[in-house]
NUPAKE-710300 format. One record per atom (N, C-alpha, C): residue number from 1; residue in one letter; atom name; x, y, z. Coordinates in steps of 0.02 Angstrom, whole numbers, padded with zeros to 5 digits. Each point is the difference from the previous one (the first is absolute). Example, Ala and Ser with C-alpha at 12.3 -4.5 7.8 and 13.67 -1.06 7.14 Angstrom:
(site 1; a; N; (00660; -00284; 00390)) (site 1; a; CA; (-00045; 00059; 00000)) (site 1; a; C; (00045; 00060; 00000)) (site 2; s; N; (-00018; 00053; -00036)) (site 2; s; CA; (00042; 00059; 00003)) (site 2; s; C; (-00039; 00055; 00037)) 
END
This chain:
(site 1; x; N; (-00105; 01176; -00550)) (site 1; x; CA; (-00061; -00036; -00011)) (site 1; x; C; (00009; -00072; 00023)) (site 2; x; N; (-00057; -00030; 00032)) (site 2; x; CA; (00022; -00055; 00039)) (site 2; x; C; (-00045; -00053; -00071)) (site 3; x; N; (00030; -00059; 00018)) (site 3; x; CA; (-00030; -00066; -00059)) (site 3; x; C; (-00030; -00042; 00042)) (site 4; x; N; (-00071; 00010; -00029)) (site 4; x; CA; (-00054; -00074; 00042)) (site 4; x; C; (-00020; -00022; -00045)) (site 5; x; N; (00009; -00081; 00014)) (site 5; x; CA; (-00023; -00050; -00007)) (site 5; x; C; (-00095; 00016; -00007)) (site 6; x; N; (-00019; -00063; -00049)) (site 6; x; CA; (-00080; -00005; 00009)) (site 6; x; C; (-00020; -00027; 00084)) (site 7; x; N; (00032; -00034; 00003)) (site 7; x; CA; (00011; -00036; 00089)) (site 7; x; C; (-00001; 00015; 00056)) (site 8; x; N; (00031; 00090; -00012)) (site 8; x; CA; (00019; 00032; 00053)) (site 8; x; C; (00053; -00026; 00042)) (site 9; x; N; (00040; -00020; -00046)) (site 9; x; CA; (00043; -00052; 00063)) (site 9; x; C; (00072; 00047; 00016)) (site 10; x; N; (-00004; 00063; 00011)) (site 10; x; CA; (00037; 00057; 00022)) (site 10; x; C; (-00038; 00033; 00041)) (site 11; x; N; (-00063; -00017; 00023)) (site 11; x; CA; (-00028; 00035; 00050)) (site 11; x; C; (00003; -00025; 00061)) (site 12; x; N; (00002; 00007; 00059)) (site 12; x; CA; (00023; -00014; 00055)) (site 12; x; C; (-00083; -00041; 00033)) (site 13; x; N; (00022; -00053; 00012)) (site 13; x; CA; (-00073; -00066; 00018)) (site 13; x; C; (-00037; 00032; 00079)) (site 14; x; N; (-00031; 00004; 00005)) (site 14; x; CA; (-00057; 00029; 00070)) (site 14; x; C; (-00010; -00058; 00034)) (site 15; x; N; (00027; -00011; 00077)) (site 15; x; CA; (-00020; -00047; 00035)) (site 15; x; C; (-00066; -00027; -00005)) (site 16; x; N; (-00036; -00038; -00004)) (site 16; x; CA; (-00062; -00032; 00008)) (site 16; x; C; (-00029; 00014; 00074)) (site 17; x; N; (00024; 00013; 00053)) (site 17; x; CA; (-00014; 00003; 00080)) (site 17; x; C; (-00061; 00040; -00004)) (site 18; x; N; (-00028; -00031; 00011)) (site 18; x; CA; (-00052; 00029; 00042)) (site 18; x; C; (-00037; 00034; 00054)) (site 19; x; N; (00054; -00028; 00053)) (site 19; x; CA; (00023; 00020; 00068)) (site 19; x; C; (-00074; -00038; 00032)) (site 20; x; N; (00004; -00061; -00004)) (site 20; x; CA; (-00077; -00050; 00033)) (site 20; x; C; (00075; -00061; 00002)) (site 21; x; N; (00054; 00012; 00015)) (site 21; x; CA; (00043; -00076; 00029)) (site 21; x; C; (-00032; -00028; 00050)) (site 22; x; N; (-00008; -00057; -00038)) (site 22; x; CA; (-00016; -00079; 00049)) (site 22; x; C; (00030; -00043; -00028)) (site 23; x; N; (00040; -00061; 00033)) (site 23; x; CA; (00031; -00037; -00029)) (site 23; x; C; (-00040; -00072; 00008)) (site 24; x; N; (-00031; -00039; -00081)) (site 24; x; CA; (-00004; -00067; 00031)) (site 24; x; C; (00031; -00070; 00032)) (site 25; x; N; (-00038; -00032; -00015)) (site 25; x; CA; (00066; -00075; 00030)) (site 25; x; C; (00058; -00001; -00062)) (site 26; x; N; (-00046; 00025; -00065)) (site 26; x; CA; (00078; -00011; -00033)) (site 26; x; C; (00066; 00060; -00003)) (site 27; x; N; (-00022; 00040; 00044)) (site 27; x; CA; (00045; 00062; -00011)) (site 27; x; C; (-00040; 00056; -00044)) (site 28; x; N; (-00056; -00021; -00019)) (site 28; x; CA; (-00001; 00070; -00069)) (site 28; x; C; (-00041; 00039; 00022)) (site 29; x; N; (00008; 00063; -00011)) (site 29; x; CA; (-00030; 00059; 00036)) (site 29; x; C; (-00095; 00012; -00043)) (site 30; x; N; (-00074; -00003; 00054)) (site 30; x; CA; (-00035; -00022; -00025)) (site 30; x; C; (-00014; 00078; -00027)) (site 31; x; N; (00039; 00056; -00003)) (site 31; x; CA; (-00011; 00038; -00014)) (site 31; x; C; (00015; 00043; -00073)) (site 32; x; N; (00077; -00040; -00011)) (site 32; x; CA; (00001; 00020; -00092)) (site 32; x; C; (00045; -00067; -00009)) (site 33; x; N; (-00019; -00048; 00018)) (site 33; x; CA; (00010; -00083; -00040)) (site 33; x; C; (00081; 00009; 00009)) (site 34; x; N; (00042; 00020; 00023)) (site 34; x; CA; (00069; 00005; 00004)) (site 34; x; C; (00010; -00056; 00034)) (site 35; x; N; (00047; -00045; -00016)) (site 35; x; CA; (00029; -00046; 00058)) (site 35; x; C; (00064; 00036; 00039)) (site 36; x; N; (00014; -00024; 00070)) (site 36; x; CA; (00041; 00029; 00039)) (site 36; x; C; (00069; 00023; -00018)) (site 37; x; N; (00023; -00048; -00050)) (site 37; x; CA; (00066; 00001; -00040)) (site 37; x; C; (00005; 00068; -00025)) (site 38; x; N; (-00058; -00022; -00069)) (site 38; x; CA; (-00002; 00056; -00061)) (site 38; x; C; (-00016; 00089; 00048)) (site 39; x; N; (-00030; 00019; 00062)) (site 39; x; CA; (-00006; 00032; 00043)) (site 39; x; C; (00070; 00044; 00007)) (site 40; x; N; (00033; -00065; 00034)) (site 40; x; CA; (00061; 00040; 00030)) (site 40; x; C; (00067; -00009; -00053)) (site 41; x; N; (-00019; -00011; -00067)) (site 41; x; CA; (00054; -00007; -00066)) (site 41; x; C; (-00030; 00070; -00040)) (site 42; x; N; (-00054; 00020; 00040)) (site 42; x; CA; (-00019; 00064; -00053)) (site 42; x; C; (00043; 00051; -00008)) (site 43; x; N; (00011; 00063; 00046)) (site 43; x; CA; (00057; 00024; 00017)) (site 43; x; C; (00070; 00004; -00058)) (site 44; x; N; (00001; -00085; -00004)) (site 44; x; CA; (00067; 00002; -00011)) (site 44; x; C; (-00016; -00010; -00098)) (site 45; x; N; (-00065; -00017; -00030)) (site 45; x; CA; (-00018; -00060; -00061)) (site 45; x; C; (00021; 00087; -00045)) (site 46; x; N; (-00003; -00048; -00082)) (site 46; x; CA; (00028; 00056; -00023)) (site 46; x; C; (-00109; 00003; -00013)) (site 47; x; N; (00006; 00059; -00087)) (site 47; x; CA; (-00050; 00003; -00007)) (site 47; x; C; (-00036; -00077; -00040)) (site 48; x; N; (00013; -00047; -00022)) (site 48; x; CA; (-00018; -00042; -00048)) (site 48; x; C; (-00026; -00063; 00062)) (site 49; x; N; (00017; 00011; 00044)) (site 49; x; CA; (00016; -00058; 00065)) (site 49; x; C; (-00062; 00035; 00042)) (site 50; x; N; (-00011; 00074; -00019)) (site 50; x; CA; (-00053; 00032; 00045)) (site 50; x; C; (-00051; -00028; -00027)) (site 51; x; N; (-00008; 00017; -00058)) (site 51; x; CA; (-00055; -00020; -00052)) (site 51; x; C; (-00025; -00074; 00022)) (site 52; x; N; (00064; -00036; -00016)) (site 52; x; CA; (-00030; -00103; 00022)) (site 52; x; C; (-00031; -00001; 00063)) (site 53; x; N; (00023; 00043; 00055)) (site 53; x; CA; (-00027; -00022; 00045)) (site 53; x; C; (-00087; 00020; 00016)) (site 54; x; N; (00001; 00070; -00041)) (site 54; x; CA; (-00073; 00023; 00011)) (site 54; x; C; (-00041; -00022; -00036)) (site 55; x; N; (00024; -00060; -00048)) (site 55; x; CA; (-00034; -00043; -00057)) (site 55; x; C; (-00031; -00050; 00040)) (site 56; x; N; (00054; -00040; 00035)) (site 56; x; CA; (00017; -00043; 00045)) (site 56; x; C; (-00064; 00006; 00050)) (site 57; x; N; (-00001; 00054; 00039)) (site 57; x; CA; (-00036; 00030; 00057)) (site 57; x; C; (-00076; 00013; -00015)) (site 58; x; N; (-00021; 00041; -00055)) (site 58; x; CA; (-00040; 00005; -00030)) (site 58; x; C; (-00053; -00080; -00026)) (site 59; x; N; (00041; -00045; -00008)) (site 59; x; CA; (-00011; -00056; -00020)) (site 59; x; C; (-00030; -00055; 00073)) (site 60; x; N; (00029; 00023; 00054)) (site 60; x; CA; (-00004; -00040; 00060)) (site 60; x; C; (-00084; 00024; 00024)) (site 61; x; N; (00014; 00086; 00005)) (site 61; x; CA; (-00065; 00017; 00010)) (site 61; x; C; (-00048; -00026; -00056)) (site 62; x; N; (-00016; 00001; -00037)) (site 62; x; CA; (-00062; -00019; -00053)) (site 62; x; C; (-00002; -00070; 00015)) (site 63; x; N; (00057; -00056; 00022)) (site 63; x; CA; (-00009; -00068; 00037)) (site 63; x; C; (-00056; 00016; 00046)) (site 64; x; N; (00029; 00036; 00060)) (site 64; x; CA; (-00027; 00004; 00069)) (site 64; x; C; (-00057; 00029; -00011)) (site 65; x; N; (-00016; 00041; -00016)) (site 65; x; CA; (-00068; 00030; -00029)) (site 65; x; C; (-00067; -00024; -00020)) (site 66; x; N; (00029; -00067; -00054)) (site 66; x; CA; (-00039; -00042; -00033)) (site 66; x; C; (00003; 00050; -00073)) (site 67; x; N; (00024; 00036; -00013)) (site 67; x; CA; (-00003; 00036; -00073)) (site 67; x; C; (00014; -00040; -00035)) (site 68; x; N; (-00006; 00042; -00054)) (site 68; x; CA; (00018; -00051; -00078)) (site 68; x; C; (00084; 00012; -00018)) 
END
């Protein structure tokens, strides 16, 4: 029997990609708010580092957007 967290933080994090890459002047992809870094550190991030970044990313888009 496996043990989860309320968090889910044993479940394996789902890229954000969208597959719409465009990169702006600052590097960040206008397609799931990723900057170029956090992109090519994915691969390697554990799961808690996946999570920040799609917090992170998530956060850029609702900038760019004009969301709340």
């Amino acid at each position: 029997m496996s043990s989860k967290n309320s968090e889910g933080t044993d479940l394996e994090v789902a890229s954000p990609c969208r597959r719409q890459c465009c990169l702006d002047d600052q590097d960040v992809c206008l397609g799931c708010g990723r900057a170029l870094a956090e992109i090519l550190e994915w691969g390697t991030a554990d799961r808690a580092r996946k999570r920040a970044i799609c917090l992170a990313a998530d956060a850029r888009l609702q900038r760019h957007s004009g969301g709340p």
